[in-house]
FIMI-346155 format. One record per atom (N, C-alpha, C, O): residue in three letters; x, y, z. Coordinates in pm, whole numbers, plus 32768, in hexadecimal, padded with zeros to 4 digits. Example, Ala and Ser with C-alpha at 12.3 -4.5 7.8 and 13.67 -1.06 7.14 Angstrom:
2
ALA85277DC7830C;ALA84CE7E3E830C;ALA85287EB6830C;ALA85907EB4834E;SER85057F1F82C4;SER85577F9682CA;SER850A80038313;SER853D80728324;
This chain:
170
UNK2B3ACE320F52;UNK2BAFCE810F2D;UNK2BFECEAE0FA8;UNK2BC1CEDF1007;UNK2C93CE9D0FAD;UNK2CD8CEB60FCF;UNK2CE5CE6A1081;UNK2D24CE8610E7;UNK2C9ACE1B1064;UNK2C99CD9110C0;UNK2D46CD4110C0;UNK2D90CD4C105F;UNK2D6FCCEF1144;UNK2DBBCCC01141;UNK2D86CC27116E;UNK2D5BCC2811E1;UNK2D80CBA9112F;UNK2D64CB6111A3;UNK2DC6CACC11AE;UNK2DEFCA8E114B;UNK2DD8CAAF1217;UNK2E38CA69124F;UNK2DE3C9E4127A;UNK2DA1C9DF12E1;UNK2DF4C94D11F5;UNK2DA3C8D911EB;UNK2E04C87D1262;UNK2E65C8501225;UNK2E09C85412F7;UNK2E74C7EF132F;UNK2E38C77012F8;UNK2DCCC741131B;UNK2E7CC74812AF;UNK2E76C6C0126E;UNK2F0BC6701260;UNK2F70C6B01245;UNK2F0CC617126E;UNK2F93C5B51277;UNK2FD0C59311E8;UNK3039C55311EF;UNK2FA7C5AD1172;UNK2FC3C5BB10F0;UNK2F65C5FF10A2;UNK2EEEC5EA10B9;UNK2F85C64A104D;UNK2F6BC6DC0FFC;UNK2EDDC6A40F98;UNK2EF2C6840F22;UNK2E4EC69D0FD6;UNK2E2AC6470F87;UNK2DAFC6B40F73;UNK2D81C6D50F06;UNK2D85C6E40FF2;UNK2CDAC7181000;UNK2D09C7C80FC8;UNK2CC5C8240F9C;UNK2D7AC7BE0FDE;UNK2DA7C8850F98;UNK2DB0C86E0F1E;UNK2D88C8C70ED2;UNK2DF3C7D60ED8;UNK2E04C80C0E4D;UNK2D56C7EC0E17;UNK2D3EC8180DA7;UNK2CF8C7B10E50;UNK2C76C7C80E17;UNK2C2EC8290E3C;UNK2BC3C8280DFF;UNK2C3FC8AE0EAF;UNK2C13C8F90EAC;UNK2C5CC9490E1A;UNK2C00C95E0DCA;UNK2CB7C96A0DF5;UNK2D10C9B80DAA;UNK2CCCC97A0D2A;UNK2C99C9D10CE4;UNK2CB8C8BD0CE4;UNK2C74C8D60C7D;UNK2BF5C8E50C76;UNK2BC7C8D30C05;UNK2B85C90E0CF3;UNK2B3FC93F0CC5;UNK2B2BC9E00CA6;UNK2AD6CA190C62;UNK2B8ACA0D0CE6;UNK2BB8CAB00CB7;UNK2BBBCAB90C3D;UNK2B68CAF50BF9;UNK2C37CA6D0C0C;UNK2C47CA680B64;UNK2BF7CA520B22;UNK2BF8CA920AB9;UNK2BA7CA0C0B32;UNK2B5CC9CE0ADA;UNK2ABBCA170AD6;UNK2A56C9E80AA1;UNK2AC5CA7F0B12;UNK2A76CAFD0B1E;UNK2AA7CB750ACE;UNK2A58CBCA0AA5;UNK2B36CB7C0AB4;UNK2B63CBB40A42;UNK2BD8CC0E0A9A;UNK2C28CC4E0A56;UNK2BE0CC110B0A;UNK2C40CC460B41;UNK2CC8CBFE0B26;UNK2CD2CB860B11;UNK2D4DCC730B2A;UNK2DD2CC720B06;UNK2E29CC2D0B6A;UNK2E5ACC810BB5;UNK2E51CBA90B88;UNK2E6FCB830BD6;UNK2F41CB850BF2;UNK2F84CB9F0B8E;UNK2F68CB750C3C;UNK2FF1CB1B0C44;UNK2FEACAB50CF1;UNK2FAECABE0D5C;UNK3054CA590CAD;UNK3054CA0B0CF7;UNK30F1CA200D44;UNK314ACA440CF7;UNK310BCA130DA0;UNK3180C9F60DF3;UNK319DC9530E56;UNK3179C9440ECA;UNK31C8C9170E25;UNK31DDC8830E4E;UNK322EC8550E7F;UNK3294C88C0E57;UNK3247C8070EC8;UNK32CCC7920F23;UNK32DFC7260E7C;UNK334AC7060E47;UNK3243C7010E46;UNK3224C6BA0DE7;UNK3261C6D80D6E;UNK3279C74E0D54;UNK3283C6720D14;UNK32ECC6B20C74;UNK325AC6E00C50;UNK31ECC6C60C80;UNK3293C7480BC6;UNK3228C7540B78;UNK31B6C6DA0B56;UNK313CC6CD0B62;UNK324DC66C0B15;UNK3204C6240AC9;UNK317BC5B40B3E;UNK3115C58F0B04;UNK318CC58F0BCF;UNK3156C5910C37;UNK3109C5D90C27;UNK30ADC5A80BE5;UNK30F9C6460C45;UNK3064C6B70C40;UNK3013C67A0BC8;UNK2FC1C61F0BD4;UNK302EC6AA0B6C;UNK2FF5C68D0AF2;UNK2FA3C6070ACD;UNK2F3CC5E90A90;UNK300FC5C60B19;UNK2FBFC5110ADE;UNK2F38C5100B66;UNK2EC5C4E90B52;UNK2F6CC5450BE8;UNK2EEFC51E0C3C;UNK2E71C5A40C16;UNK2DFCC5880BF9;UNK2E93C5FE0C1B;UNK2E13C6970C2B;UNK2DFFC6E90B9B;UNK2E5FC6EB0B4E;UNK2DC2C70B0B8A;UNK2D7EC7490B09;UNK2DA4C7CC0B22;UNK2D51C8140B5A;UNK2E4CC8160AF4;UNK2E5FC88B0B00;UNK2E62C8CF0A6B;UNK2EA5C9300A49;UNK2E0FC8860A20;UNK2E15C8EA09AF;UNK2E95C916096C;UNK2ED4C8C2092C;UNK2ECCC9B10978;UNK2F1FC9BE0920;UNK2F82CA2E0996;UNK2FE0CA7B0986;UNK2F2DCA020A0C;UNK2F89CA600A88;UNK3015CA170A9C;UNK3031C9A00AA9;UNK307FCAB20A97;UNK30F9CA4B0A8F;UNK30FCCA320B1E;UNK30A3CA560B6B;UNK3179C9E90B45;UNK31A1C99A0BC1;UNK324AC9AB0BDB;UNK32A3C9840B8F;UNK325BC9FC0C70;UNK32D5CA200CA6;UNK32FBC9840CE2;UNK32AEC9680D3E;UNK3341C9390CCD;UNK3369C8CC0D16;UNK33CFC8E60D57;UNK343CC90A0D2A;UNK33A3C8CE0DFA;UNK33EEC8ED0E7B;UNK345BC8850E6A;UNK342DC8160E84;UNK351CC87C0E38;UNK3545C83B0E11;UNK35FFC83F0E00;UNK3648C87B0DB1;UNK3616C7F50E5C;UNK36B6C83E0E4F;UNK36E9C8130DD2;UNK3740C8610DAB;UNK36CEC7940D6B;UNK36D6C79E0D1E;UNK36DAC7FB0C99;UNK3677C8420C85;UNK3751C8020C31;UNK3760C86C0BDC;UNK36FDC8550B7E;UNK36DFC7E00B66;UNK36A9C8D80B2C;UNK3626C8720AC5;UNK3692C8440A68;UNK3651C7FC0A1C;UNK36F4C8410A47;UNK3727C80F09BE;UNK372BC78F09AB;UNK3709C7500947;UNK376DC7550A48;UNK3749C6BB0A4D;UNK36DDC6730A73;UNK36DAC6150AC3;UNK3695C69A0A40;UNK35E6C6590A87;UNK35D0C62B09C9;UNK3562C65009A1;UNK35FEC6070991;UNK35B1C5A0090B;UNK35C7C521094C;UNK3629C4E8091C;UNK357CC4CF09C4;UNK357CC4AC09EA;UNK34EFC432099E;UNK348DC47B09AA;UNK34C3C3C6096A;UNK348CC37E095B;UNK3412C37009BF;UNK3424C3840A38;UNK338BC34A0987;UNK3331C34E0A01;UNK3345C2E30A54;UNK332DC2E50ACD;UNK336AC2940A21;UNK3393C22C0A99;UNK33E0C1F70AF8;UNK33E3C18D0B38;UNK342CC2720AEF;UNK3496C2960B7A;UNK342DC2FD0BC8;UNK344FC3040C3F;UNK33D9C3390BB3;UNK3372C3670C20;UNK32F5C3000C35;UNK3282C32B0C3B;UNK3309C2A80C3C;UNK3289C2340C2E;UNK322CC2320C03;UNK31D1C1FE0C43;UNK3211C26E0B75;UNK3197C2950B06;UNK317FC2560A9F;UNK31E8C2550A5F;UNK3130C21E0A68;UNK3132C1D80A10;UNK3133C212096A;UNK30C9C24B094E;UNK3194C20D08FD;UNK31ACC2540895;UNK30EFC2C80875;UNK30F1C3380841;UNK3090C2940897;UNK302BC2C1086E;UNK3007C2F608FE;UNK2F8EC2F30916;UNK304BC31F0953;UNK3023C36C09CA;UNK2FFAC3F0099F;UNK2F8BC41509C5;UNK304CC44B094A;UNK3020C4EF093C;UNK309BC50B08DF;UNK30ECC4BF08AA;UNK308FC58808DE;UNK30EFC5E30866;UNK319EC5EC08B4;UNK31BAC5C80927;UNK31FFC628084D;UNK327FC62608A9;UNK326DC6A608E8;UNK320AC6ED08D7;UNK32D1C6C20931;UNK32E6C768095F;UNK32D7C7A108E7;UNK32F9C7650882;UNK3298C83208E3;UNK3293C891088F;UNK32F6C91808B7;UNK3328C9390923;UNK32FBC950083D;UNK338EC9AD0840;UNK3375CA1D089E;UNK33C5CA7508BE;UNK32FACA0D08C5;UNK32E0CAAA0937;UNK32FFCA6209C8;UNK32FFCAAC0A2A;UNK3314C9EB09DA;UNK32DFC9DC0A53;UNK3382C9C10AAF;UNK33D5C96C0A8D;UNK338DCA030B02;UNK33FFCA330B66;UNK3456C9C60BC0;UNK3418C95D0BCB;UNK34A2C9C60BE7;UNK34C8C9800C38;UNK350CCA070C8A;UNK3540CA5F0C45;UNK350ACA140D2E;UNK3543CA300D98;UNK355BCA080DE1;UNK3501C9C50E13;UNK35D9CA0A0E28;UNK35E0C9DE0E8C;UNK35A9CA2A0F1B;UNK35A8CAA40F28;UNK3570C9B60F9C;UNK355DC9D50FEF;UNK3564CA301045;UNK3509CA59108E;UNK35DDCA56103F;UNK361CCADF1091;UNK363BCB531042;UNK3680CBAC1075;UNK3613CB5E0FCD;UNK35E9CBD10F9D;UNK3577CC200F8C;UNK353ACC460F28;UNK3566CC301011;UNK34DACC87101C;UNK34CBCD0D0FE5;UNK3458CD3A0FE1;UNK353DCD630FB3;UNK351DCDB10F89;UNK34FBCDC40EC7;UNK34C9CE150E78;UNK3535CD4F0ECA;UNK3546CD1F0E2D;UNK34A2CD080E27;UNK345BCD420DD5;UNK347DCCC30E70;UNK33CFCC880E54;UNK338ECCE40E83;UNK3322CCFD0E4E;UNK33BCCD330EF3;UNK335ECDC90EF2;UNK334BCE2C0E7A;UNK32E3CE420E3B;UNK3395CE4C0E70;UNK33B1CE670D93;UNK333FCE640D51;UNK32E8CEB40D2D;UNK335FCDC50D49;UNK3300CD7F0CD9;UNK3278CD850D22;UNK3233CDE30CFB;UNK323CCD330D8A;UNK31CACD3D0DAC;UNK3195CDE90D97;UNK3130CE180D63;UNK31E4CE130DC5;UNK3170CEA30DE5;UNK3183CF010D4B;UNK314ECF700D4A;UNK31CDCED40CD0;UNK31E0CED50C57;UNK3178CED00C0C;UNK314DCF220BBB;UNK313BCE280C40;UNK30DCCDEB0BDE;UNK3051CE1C0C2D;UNK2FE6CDFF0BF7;UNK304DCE680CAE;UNK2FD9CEA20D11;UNK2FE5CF1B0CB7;UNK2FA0CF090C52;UNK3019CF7B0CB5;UNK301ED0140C7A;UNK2FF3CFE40BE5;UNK2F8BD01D0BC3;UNK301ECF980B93;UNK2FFCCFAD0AFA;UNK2F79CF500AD9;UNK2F54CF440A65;UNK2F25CF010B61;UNK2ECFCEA30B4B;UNK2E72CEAC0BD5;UNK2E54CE450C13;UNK2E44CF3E0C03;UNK2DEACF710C8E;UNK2D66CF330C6C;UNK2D0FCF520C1B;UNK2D6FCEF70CA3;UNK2CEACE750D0A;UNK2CF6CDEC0CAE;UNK2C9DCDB40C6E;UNK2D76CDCC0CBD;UNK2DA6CD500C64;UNK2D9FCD010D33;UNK2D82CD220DA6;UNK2DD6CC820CD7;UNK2DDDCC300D67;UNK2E6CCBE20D6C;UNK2E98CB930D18;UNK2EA2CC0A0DDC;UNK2F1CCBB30DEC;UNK2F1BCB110E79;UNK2EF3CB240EEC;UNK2F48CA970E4E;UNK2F25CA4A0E62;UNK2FCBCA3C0ED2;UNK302FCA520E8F;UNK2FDFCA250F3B;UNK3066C9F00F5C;UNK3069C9720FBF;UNK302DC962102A;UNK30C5C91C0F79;UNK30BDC8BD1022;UNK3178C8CA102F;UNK31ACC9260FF0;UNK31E0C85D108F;UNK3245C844108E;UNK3265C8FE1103;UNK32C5C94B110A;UNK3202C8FB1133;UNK3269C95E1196;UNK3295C90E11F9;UNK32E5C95F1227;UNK32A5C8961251;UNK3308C83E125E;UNK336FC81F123F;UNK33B5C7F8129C;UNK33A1C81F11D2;UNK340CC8161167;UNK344BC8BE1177;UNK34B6C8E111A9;UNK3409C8F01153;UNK3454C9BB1194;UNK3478C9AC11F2;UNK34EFC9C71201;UNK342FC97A1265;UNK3456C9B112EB;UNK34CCC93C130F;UNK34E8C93E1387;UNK3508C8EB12D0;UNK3543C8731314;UNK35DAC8B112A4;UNK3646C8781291;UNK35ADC92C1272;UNK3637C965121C;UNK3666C9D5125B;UNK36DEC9EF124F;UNK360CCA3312AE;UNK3603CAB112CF;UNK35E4CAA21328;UNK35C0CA311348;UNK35E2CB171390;UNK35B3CB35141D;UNK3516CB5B143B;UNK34E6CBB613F8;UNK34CBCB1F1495;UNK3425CB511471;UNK3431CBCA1475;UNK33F9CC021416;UNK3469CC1514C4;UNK345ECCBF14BA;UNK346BCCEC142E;UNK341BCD451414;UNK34ABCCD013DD;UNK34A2CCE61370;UNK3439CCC712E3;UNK341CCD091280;UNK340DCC2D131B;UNK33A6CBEC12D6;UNK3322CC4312D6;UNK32CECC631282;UNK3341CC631390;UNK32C1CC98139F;UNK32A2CD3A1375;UNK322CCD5D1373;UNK330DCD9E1354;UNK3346CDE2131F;UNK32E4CE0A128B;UNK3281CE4F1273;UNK3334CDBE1248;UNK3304CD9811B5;UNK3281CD6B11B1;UNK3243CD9D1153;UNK3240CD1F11F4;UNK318CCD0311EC;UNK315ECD801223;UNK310BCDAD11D5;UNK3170CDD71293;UNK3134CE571297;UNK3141CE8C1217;UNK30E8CE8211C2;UNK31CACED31201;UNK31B9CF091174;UNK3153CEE61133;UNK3100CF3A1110;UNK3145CE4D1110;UNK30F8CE291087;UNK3074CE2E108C;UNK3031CE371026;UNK3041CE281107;UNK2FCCCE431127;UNK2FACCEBC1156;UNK2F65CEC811B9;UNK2FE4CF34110A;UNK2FB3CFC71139;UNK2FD3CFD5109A;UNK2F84D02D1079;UNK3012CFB41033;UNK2FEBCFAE0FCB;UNK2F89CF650F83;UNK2F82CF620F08;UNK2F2FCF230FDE;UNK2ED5CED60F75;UNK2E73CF410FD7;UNK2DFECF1B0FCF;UNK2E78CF790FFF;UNK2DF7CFBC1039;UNK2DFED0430FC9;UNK2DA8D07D0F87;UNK2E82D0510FD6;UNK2E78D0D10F65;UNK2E58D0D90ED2;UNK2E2CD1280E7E;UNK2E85D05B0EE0;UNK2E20D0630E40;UNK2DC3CFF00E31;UNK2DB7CFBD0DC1;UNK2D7FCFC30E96;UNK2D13CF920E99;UNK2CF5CF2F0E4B;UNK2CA3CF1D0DF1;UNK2D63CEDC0E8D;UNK2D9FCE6F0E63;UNK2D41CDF00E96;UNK2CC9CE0A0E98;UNK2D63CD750EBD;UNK2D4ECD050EEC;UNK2DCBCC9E0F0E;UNK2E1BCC920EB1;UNK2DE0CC660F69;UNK2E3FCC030F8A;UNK2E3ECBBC0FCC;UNK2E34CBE31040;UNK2E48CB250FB4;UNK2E41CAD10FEE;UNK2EA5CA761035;UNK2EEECA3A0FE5;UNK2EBECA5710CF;UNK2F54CA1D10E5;UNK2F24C993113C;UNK2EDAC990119E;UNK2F5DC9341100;UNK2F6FC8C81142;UNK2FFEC89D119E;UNK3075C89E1180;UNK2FB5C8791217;UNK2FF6C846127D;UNK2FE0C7C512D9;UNK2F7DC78412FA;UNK3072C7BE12F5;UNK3052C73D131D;UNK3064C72F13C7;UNK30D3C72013FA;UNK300EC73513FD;UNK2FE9C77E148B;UNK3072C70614CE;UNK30C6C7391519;UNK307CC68A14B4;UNK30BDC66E152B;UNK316EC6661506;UNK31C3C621153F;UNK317BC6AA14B4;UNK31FEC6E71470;UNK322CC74B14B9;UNK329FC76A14D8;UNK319AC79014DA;UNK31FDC827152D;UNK31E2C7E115F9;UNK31A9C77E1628;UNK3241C8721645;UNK3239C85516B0;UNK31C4C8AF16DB;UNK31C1C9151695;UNK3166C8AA1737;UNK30C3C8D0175D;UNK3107C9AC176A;UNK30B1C9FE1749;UNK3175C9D9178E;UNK3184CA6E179F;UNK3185CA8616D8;UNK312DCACC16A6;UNK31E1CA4F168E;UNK31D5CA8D1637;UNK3191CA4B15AB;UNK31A0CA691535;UNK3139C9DB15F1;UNK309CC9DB1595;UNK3037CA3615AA;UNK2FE1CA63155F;UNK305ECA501653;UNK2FF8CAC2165E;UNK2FEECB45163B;UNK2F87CB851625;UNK309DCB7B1635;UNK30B8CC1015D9;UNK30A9CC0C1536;UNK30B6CC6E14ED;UNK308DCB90150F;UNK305DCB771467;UNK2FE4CBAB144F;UNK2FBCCC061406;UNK2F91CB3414C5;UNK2EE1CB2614BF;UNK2ECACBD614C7;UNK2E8ACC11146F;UNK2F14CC2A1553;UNK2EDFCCB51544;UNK2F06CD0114DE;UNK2EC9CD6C14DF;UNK2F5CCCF61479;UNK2F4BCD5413EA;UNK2EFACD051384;UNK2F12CD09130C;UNK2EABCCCA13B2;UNK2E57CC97133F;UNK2DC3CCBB1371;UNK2D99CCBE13E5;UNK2D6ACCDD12D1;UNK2CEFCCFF12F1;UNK2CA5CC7E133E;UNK2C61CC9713A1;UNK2CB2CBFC1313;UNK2C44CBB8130E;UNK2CADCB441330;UNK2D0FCB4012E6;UNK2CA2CACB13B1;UNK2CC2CA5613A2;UNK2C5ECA0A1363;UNK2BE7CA2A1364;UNK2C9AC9851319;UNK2C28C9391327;UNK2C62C8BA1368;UNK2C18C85C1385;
């Protein structure tokens, strides 16, 4: 509880299986993704946790066919009506929501990758900003969170001001 930990992996693969084995322990999860919903869904077992898709795209136009995301009709379910689309550089919009679904769901687990995608919208001071925040709210309510990164995405000063607000690299 109220752990932060920061997976450097080159695609979002070993956080979203720490996160379903959270869930699947019975804990309240959300997901935050670079990945569409319908992506999450077809690769990781998130149950019924909705999914913020990191996305300059508007959700209205996303009835998008699975096979314009390279899925095969029997890949997974479509987007469901809870699940978000934001864009990148609205960090305060996803600060909101994340620490929303932390306050009404304390020692739930939040799953995030695509902070690459933030920071290539926004300034790291700010990125880095918003991950303090979020990680002094998962301590407060004794939370869990998991962030994937993709180590050779960032430059070595501000992978290293990431790695130090996080409990745990792996």
């Amino acid at each position: 509880p109220g752990m932060v930990d920061m997976v450097k992996e080159p695609k979002p693969s070993w956080s979203f299986r720490m996160f379903e084995r959270e869930i699947s322990s019975g804990k309240p999860g959300l997901c935050v993704s670079r990945l569409s919903p319908v992506e999450v869904r077809g690769t990781f077992k998130t149950g019924k946790s909705p999914i913020i898709w990191l996305s300059q795209v508007e959700q209205k136009d996303m009835n998008l066919p699975l096979s314009a995301l390279g899925l095969g009709a029997d890949a997974v379910s479509k987007p469901e009506a809870d699940d978000i689309y934001i864009q990148p550089a609205a960090l305060p919009v996803l600060f909101s929501h994340i620490t929303n679904f932390l306050d009404g769901n304390r020692g739930g687990i939040v799953v995030m990758d695509g902070l690459e995608y933030m920071n290539s919208h926004t300034k790291t001071g700010s990125l880095l900003n918003f991950l303090q925040m979020i990680v002094e709210h998962v301590k407060m309510t004794g939370s869990c969170m998991v962030i994937s990164a993709n180590p050779s995405a960032w430059d070595a000063k501000d992978l290293s001001q990431l790695e130090t607000e996080m409990s745990q690299v792996i």
